[in-house]
N, C-alpha and C positions, 0 to 999 in steps of 0.2 A: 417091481417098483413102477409105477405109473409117474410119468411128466406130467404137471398140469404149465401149461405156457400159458403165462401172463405179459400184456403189456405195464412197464411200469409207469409211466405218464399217464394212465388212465384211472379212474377211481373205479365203478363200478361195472363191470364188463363183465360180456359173454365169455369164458374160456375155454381152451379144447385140450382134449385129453390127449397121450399119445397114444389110447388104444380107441382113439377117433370118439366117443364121447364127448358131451358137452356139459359144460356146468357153468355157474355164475358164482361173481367175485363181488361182496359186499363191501365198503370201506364206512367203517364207523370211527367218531373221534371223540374222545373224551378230554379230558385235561391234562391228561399224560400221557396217554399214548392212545396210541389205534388198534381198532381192531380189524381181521381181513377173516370174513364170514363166506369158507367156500360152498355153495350148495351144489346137491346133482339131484336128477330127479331120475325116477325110479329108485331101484334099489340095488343097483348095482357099485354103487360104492355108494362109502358112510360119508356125509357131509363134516365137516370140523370148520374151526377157526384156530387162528392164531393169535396172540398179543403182542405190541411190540414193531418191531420195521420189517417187513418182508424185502428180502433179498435173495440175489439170484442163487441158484445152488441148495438154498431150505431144504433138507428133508422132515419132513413131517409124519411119525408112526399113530395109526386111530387104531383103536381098538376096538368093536364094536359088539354085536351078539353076533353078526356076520363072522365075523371073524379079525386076522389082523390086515388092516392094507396100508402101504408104504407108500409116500408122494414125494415127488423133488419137484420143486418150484424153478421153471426156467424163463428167464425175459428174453423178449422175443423184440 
């Protein structure tokens, strides 16, 4: 399972992986709820999103043509 550390007072940020990796956090807002759009680049891990309030502890399962990869959401 991979950490990705997010600050939570921040909307759209750089974040780092715990296998040192970097990716970025998108915050979109609708009428009802948000969305939190993680990208990576390369191909080392599947990009996703969530719906909803991101909190600390999230595990998050993507499925992908890669395969499966596991994320926990920790605030930093």
């Amino acid at each position: 399972m991979l950490t990705i550390y997010v600050d939570p007072k921040q909307q759209d940020q750089v974040v780092q992986l715990s296998d040192q990796d970097r990716g970025y956090l998108t915050v979109s807002r609708s009428a009802h709820t948000a969305r939190y759009t993680f990208s990576f680049t390369g191909h080392a891990h599947p990009s996703f999103w969530c719906d909803g309030r991101l909190t600390d502890g999230l595990e998050e399962t993507v499925r992908s043509i890669d395969g499966e990869q596991r994320y926990r959401i920790e605030f930093r």
